[in-house]
NUGU-805321 format. One record per residue (C-alpha): residue in one letter; x, y, z; residue number from 1. Coordinates in pm, whole numbers. Layout:
SITE code      u      v      w pos
SITE    A      X      Y      Z NUM
...
//
This chain:
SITE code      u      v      w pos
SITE    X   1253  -3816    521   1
SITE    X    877  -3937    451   2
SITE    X    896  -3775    103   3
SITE    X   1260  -3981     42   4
SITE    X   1138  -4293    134   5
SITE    X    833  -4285    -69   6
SITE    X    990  -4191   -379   7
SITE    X   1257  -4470   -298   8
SITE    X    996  -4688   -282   9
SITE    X    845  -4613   -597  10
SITE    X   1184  -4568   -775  11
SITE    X   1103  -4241   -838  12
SITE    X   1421  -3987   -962  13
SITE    X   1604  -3806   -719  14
SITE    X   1524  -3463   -814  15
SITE    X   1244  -3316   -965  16
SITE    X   1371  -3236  -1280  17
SITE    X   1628  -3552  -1357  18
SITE    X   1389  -3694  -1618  19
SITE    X   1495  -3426  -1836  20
SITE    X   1848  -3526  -1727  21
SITE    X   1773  -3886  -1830  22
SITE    X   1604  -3807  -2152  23
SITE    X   1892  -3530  -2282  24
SITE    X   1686  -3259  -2277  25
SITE    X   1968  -3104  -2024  26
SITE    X   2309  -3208  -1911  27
SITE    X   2338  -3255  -1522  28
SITE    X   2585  -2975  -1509  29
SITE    X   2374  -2735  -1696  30
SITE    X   2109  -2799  -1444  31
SITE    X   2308  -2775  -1154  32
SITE    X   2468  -2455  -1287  33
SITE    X   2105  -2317  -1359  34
SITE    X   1949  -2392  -1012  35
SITE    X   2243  -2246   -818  36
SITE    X   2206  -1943  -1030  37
SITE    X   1819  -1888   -957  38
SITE    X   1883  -1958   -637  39
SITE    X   2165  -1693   -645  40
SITE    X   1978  -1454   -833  41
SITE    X   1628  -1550   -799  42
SITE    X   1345  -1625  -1053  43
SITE    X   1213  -1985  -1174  44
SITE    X   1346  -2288  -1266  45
SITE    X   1094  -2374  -1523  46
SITE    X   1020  -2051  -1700  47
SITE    X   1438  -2085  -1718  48
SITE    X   1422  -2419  -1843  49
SITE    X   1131  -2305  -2116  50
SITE    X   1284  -1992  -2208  51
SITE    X   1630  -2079  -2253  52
SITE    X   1667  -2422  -2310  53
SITE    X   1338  -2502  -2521  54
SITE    X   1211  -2754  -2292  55
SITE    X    813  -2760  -2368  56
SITE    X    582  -2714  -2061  57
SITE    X    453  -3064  -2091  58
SITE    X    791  -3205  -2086  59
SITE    X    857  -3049  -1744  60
SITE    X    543  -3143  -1600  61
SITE    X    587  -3488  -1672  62
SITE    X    922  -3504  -1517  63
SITE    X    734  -3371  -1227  64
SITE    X    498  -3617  -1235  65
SITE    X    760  -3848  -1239  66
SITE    X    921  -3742   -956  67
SITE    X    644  -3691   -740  68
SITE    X    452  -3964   -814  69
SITE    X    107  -3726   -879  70
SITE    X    -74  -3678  -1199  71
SITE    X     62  -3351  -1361  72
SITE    X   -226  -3077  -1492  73
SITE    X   -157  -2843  -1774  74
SITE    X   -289  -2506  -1810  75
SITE    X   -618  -2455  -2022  76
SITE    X   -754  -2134  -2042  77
SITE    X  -1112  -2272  -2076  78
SITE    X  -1094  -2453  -1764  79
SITE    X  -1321  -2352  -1460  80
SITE    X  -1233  -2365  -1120  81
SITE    X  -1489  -2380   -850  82
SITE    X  -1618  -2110   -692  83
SITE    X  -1755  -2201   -355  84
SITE    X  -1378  -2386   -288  85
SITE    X  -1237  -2051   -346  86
SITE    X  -1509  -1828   -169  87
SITE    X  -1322  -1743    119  88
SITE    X   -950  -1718    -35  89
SITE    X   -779  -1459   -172  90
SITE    X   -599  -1448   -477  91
SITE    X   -278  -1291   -360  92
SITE    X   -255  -1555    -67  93
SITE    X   -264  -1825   -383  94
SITE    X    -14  -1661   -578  95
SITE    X    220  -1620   -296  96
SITE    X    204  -1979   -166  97
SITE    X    123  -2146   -562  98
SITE    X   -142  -2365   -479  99
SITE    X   -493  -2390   -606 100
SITE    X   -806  -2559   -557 101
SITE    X   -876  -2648   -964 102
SITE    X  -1205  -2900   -891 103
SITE    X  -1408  -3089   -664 104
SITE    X  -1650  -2933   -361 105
SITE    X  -1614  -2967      6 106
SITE    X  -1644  -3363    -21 107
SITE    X  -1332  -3399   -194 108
SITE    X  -1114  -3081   -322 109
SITE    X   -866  -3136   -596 110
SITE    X   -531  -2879   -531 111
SITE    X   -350  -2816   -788 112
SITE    X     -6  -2710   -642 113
SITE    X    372  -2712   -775 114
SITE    X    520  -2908   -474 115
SITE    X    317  -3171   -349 116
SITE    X    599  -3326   -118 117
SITE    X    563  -2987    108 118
SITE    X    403  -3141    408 119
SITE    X    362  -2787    544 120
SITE    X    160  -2641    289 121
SITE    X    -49  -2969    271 122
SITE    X   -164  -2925    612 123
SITE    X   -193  -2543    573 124
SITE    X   -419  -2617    259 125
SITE    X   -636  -2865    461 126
SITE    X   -677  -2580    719 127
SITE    X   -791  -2357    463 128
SITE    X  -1002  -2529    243 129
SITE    X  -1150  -2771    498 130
SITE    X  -1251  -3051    292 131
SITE    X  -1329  -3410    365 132
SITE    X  -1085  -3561    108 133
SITE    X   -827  -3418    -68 134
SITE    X   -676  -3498   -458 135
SITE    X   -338  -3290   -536 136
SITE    X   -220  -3224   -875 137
SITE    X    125  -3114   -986 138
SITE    X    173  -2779  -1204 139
SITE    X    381  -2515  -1270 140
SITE    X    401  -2223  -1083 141
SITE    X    329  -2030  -1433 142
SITE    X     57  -2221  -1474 143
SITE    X    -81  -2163  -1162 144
SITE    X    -10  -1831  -1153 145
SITE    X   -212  -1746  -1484 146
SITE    X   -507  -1945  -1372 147
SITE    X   -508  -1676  -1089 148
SITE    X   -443  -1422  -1307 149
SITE    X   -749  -1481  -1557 150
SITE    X   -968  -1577  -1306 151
SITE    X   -935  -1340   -989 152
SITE    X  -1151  -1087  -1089 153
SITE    X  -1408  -1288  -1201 154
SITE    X  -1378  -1490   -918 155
SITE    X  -1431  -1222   -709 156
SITE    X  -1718  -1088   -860 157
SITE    X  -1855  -1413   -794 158
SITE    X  -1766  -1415   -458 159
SITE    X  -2088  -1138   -402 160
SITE    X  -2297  -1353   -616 161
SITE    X  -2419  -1504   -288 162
SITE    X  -2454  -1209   -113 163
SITE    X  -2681  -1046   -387 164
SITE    X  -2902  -1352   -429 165
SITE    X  -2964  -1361    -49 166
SITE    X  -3065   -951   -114 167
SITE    X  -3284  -1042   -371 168
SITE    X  -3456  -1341   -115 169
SITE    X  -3498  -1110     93 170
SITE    X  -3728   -921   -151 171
SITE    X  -3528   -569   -106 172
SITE    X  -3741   -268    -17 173
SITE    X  -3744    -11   -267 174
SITE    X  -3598    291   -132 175
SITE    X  -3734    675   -277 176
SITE    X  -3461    865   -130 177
SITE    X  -3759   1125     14 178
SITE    X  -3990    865    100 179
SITE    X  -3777    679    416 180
SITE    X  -3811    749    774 181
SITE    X  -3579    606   1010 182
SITE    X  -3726    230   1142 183
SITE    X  -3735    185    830 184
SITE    X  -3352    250    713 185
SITE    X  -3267     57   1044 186
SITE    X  -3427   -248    937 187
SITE    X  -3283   -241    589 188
SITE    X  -2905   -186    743 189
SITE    X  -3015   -463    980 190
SITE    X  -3086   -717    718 191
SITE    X  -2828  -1023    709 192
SITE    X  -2739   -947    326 193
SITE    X  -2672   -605    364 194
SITE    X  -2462   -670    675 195
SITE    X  -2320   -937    497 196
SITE    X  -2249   -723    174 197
SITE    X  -2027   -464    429 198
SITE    X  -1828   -728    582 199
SITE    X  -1730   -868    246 200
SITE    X  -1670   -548    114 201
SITE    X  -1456   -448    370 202
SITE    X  -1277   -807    389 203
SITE    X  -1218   -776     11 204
SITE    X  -1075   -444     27 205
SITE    X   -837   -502    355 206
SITE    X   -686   -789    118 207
SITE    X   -614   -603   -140 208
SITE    X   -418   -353     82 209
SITE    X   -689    -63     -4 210
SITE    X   -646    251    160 211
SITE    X   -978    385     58 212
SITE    X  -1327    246     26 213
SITE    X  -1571    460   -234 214
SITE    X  -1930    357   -242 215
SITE    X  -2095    567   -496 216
SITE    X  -2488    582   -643 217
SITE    X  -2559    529   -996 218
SITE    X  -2725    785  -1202 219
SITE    X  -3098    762  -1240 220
SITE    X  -3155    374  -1214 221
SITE    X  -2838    264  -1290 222
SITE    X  -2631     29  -1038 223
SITE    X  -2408    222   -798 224
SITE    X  -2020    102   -787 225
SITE    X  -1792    -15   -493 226
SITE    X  -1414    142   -603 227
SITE    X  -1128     46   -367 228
SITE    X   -782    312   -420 229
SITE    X   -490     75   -404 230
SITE    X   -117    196   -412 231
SITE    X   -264    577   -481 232
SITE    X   -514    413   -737 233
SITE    X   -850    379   -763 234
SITE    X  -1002     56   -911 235
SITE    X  -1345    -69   -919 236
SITE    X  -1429   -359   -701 237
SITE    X  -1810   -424   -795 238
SITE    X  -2137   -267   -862 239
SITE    X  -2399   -290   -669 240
SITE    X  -2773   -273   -793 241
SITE    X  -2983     37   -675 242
SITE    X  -3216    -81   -503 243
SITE    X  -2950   -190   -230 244
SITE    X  -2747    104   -251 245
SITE    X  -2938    347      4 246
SITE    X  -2933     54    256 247
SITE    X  -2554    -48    215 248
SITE    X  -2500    308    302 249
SITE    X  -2764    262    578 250
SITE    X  -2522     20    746 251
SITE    X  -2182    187    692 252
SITE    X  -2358    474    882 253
SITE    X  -2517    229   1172 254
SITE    X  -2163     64   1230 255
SITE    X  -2008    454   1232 256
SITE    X  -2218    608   1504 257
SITE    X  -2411    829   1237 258
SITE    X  -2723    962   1214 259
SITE    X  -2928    765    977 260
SITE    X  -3206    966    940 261
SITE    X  -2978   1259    839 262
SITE    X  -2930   1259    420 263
SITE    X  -2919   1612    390 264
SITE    X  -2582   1720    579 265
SITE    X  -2203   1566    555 266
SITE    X  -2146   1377    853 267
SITE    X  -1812   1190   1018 268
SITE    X  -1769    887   1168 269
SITE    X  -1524    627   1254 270
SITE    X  -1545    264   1410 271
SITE    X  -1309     34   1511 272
SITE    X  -1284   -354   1404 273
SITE    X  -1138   -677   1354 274
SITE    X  -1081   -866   1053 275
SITE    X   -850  -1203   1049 276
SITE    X   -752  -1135   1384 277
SITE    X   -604   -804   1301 278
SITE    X   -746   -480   1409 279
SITE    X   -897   -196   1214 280
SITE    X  -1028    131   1242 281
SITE    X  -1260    301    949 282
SITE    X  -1285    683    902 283
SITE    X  -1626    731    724 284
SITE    X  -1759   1052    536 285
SITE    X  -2048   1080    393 286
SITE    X  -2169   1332    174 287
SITE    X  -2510   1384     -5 288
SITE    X  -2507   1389   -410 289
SITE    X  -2810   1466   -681 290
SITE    X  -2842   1092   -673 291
SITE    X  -2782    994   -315 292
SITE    X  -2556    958    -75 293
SITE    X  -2192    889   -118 294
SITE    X  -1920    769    144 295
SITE    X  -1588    724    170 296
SITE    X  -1413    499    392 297
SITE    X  -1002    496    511 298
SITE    X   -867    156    675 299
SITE    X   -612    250    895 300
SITE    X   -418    -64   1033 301
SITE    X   -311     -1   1387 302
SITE    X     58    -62   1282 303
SITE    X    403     18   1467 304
SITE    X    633    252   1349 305
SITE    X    908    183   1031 306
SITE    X   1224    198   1081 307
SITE    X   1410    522    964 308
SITE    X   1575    300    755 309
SITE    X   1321    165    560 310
SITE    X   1135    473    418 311
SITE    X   1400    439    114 312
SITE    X   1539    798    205 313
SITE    X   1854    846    -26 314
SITE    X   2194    827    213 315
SITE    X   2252   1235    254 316
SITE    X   1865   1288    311 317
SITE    X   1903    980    563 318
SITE    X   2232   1121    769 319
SITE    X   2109   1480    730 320
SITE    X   1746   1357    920 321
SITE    X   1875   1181   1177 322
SITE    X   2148   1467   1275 323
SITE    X   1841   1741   1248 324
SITE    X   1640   1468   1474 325
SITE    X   1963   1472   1767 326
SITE    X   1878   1837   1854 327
SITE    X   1795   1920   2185 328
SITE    X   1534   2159   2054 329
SITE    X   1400   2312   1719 330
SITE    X   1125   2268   1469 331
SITE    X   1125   2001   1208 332
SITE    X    839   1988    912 333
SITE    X    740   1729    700 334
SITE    X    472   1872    418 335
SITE    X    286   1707    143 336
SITE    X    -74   1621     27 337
SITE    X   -292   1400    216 338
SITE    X   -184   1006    171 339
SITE    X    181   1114    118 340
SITE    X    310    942    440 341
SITE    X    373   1197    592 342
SITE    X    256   1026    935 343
SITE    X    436    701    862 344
SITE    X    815    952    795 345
SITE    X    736   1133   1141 346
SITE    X    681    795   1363 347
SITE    X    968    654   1164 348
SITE    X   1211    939   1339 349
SITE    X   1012    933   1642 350
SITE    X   1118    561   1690 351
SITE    X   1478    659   1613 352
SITE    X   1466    904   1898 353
SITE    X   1270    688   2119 354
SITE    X   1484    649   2381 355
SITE    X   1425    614   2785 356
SITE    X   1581    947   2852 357
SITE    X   1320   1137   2649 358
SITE    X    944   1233   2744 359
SITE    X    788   1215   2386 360
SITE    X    443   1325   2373 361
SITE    X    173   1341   2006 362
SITE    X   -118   1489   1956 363
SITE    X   -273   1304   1651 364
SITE    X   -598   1311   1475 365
SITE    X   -662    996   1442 366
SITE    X   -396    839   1590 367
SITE    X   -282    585   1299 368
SITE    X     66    433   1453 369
SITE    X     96    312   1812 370
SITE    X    465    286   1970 371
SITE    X    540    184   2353 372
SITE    X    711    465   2552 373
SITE    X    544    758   2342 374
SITE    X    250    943   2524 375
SITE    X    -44    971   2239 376
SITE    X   -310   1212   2238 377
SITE    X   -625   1176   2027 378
SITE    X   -814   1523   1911 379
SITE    X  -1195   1566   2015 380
SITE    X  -1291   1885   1818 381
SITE    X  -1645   1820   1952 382
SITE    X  -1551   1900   2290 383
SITE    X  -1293   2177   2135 384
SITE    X   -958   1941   2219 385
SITE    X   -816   2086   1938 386
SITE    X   -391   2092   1838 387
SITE    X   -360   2424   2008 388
SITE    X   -535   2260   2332 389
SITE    X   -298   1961   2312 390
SITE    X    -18   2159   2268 391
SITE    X    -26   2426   2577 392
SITE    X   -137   2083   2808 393
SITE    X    204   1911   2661 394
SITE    X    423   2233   2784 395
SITE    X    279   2154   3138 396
SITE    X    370   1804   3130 397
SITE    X    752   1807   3120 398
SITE    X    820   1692   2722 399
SITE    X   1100   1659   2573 400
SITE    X    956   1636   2210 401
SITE    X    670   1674   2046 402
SITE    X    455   1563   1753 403
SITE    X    169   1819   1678 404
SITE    X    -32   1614   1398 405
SITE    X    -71   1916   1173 406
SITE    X    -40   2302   1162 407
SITE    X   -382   2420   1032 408
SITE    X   -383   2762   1230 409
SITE    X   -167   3071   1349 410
SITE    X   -253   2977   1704 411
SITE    X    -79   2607   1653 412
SITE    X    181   2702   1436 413
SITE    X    292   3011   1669 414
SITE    X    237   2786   1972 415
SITE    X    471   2527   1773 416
SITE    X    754   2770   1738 417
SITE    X    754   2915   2086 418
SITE    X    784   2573   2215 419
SITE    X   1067   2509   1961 420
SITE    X   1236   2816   2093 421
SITE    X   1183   2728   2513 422
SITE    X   1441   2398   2505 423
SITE    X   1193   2124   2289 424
SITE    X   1225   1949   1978 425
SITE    X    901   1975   1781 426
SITE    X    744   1804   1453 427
SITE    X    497   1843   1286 428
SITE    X    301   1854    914 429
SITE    X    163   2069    659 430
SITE    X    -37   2055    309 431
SITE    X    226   2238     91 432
SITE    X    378   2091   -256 433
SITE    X    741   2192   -180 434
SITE    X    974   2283     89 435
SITE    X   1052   2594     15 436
SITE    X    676   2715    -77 437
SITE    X    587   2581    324 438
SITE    X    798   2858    399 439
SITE    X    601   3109    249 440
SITE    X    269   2960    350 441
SITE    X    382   2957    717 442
SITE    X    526   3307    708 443
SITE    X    181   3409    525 444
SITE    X    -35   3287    843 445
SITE    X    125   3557   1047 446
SITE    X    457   3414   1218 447
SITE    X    679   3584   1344 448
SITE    X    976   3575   1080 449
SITE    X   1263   3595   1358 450
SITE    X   1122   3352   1580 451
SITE    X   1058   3103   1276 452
SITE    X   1372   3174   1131 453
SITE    X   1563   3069   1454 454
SITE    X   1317   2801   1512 455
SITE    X   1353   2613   1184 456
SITE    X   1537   2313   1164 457
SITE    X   1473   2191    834 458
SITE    X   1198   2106    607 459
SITE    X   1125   1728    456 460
SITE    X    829   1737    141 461
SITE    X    792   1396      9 462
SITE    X    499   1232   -232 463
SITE    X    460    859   -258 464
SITE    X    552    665   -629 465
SITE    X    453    357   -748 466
SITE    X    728     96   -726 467
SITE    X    792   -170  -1016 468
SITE    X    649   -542   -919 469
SITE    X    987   -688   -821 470
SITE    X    879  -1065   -986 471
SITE    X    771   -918  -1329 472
SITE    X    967   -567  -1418 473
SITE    X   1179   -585  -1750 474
SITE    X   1525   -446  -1804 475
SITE    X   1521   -246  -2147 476
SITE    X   1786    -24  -2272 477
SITE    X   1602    352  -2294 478
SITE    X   1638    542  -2623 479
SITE    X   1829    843  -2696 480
SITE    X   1542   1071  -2630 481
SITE    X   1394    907  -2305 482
SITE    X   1774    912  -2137 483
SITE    X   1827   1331  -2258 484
SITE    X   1502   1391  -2098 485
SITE    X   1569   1195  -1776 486
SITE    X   1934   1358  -1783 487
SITE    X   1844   1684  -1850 488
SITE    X   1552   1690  -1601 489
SITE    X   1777   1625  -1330 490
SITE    X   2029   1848  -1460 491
SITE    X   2322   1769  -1688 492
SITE    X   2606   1820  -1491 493
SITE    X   2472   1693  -1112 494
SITE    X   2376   1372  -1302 495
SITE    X   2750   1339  -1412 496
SITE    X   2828   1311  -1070 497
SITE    X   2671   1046   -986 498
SITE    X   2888    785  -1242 499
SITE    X   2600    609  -1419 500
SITE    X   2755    459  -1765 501
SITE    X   2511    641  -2046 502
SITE    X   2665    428  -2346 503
SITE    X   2538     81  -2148 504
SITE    X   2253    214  -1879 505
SITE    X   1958    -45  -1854 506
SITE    X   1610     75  -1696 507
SITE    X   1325   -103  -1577 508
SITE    X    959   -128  -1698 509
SITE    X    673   -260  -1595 510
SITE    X    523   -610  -1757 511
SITE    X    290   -740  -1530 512
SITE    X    212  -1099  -1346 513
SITE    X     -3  -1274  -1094 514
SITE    X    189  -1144   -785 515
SITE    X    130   -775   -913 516
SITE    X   -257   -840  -1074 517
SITE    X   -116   -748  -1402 518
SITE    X   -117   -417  -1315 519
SITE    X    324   -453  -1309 520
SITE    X    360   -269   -982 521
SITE    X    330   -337   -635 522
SITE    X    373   -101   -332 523
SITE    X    473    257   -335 524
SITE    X    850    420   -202 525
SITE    X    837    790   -138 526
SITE    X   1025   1051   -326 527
SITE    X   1187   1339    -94 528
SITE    X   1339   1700    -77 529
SITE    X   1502   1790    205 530
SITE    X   1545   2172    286 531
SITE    X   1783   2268    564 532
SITE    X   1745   2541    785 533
SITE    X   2125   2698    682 534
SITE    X   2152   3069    804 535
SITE    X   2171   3197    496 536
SITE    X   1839   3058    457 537
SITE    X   1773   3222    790 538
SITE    X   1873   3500    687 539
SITE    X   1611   3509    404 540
SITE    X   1303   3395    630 541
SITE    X   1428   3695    880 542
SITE    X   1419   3962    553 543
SITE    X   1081   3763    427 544
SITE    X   1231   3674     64 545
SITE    X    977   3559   -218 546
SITE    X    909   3190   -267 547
SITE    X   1237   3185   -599 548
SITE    X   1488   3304   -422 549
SITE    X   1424   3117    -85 550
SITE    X   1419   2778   -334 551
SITE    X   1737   2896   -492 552
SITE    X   1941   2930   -179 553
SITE    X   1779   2590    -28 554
SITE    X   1930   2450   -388 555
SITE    X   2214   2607   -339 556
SITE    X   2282   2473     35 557
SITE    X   2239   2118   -143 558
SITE    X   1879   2014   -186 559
SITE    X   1822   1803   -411 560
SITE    X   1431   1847   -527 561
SITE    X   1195   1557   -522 562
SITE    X   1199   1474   -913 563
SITE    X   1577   1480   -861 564
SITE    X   1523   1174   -631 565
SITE    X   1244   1055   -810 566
SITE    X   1491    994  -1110 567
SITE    X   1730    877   -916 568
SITE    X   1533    587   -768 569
SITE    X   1422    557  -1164 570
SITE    X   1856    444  -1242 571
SITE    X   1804    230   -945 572
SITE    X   1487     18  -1107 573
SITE    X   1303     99   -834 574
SITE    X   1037    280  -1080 575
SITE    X    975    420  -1399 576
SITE    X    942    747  -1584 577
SITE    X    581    698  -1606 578
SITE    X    523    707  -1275 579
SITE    X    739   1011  -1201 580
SITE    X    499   1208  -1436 581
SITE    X    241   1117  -1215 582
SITE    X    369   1213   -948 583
SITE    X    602   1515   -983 584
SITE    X    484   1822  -1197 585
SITE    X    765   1989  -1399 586
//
């Protein structure tokens, strides 16, 4: 009503783009028409407005200004925006809310953003940047998208400029790998740069939705490097000079519980934190190299459980789980390599079955997802609470189900099945590549093949694929040779059945944008096969049948492998071909 009266007042237009309107650059039925279809359809009004009805990018700014009644800024690529305004932002919080402090200091901050009548992100930007005064600017979301775009990294790497030059104050000790004793590492880790350096790093790396910290020495006297994996890849974050790397790792090991003075041995650690109000556990390794040590850090979010729903399972996989996860009893596998979310699938059915009338008990190493009414059980190998422990104290305490965080032994696996077989419902996980090799592998560390075989429920493998950046990915009509390849990977005649037009299919590739840091994904879906425990397939496990003919039945009783859904998801523009090469051998 405010934002009314003060344009009335100022006989400003009635909407922001009207001036164009007035000066026949559009008709107001074209316009409507346009902004009911993004609206519809999504996307922006401006790049549509540029694209397809040639309106320059000055012309649309100034019918913002107009409107708004606030000087409109165009892009320029040499412009640079201030660093200390920005210290404490991230990027992808900017180019999800399209504002941007462009000038100014803590005095007075100039905010370049694309709606300056949205009293709600005003008062969320004077939150944020806490300034004294504030100047807005108009843009366009383009615009202020590619300032982020050009300048994130670099503002980044700025963002440790501080934190190095308070190092370097501090006058840095030199560190001879043989020549440290302990007080001495202590005092380094205890310094407020290095402690400062952590946090950031750790802050930085939590924003970018890292799964993995990697803090690695350089080679002789060359600067060691900070790489962050992000959506299964790894990408450098900064380098850090040598003469701090032996007491950055100093710290990582103080806040883990490790023993400094140790440099010789691998050691493992975790701790537990909070960062924006959210909490945080790390799993640290460290490991000794020719050139120092290394260490490896996991954030795991404490998190609750996704729904079944949402793990993008296709619809038969989907009704096939949740009638194998309705048994009164049996044993149900899902396999994969480490990061495959294989923890995330398992919770996700666990919540599905979560229900007053069962006693649901896990024993988890760590445990990574937390969900009310489960009983959780955290491994202490140190004081030999191992899976095998867990898993005899669960059959005196009345479950119903239960999660066993991974078979790594004949005593857990065998323990698993004869709990399967006495009236409960077990899950669990394994390190194979396929369904039916996990099987073979199981069989090959000494089970019994007629318990197993009557034991088995089914068997979910699954890897995790890239997904296309919703804002950015481009339709493009595939040549001949890309769609014979796709087709004929999945297998002629199958693909027939499932109707897609060949003469006029469109896939989706990747371009790249602010939202996505140019890289033109964002997120990963998983990919799944789902073998069934059929008893013909019984039959096999009971007669121990090699690895091709137990695939070739599964296939036969309808299993559709994981490239098969992989491509799949491809037709559906979830992802591309590239990233199914990645992920899926053939």
């Amino acid at each position: 009503m405010l934002a009314k009266q003060f344009r009335s007042s100022l006989q400003s237009t009635q909407g922001p783009y009207d001036y164009l309107v007035q000066k026949g650059k559009i008709s107001g039925v074209e316009l409507v028409d346009m902004q009911n279809s993004v609206s519809l359809y999504g996307g922006s009004v401006t790049r549509v407005l540029m694209e397809e009805f040639n309106v320059e990018a000055d012309t649309i700014g100034k019918s913002l200004e107009h409107y708004y009644r606030v000087p409109y800024m165009k892009y320029d690529p040499d412009h640079k925006l201030p660093v200390d305004l920005l210290e404490n932002i991230g990027a992808s919080y900017l180019r999800k809310n399209l504002w941007l402090p462009v000038a100014g200091d803590k005095e007075e901050a100039v905010i370049l953003i694309d709606d300056p009548s949205d009293y709600q992100r005003i008062m969320e930007i004077q939150g944020v940047v806490n300034a004294r005064n504030y100047a807005f600017r108009v843009g366009l979301p383009e615009h202020i998208l590619q300032y982020l775009t050009g300048d994130a990294d670099a503002i980044m790497e700025a963002g440790f400029d501080d934190v190095f030059s308070t190092l370097g104050e501090q006058g840095g000790i030199e560190i001879d790998g043989a020549g440290q004793d302990n007080e001495e590492d202590e005092h380094l880790a205890a310094t407020s740069g290095i402690i400062q350096l952590v946090n950031r790093i750790i802050t930085e790396a939590d924003r970018l939705g890292a799964s993995d910290i990697h803090i690695e020495p350089g080679k002789d006297e060359a600067a060691g490097g900070v790489r962050i994996r992000v959506d299964g890849i790894c990408r450098e974050l900064l380098k850090v000079p040598k003469e701090h790397c032996a007491a950055l790792i100093a710290r990582i090991k103080v806040i883990s519980r490790l023993d400094i003075s140790e440099k010789r041995l691998p050691q493992d650690g975790k701790c537990k934190l909070k960062i924006r109000g959210q909490k945080l556990e790390l799993r640290v390794a460290t490991v000794p190299t020719v050139q120092g040590e290394s260490a490896v850090l996991r954030l795991l979010a404490a998190g609750s459980a996704m729904p079944l729903n949402k793990l993008n399972l296709s619809q038969p996989n989907y009704e096939k789980i949740v009638g194998l996860s309705s048994n009164p009893h049996g044993l149900f596998l899902v396999v994969g390599p480490t990061g495959s979310g294989k923890t995330t699938t398992l919770h996700a059915v666990l919540g599905h079955i979560n229900k007053p009338e069962r006693k649901i008990w896990t024993a988890e190493d760590p445990v990574e997802i937390t969900q009310p009414g489960l009983q959780q059980v955290q491994m202490l190998p140190k004081i030999d609470f191992t899976f095998a422990t867990a898993m005899r104290a669960f059959l005196r305490a009345d479950p119903d189900v239960i999660l066993i965080g991974e078979m790594r032994d004949h005593e857990t696996a065998s323990i698993g099945v004869e709990a399967s077989l006495t009236g409960h419902l077990v899950f669990s996980t394994l390190h194979t590549n396929s369904a039916p090799e996990t099987i073979t592998r199981l069989l090959d560390l000494g089970l019994d093949p007629v318990n197993f075989s009557d034991a088995l429920l089914g068997v979910l493998a699954q890897r995790l694929m890239r997904t296309l950046c919703s804002k950015c990915k481009q339709p493009y009509k595939p040549d001949e040779k890309e769609l014979n390849h796709l087709v004929d990977s999945y297998g002629r005649d199958q693909f027939m059945e499932l109707g897609y037009d060949l003469e006029n299919v469109e896939l989706n590739g990747p371009v790249g944008c602010g939202v996505c840091g140019g890289t033109g994904y964002k997120g990963r879906t998983g990919i799944h096969e789902l073998l069934i425990g059929t008893n013909e397939l019984q039959a096999l496990i009971y007669k121990r049948a090699d690895l091709d003919t137990i695939r070739h039945q599964a296939l036969n009783d309808g299993m559709l492998t994981m490239k098969q859904d992989a491509i799949e998801k491809i037709f559906q523009g979830i992802s591309d071909y590239l990233q199914l090469l990645r992920v899926v051998s053939e």
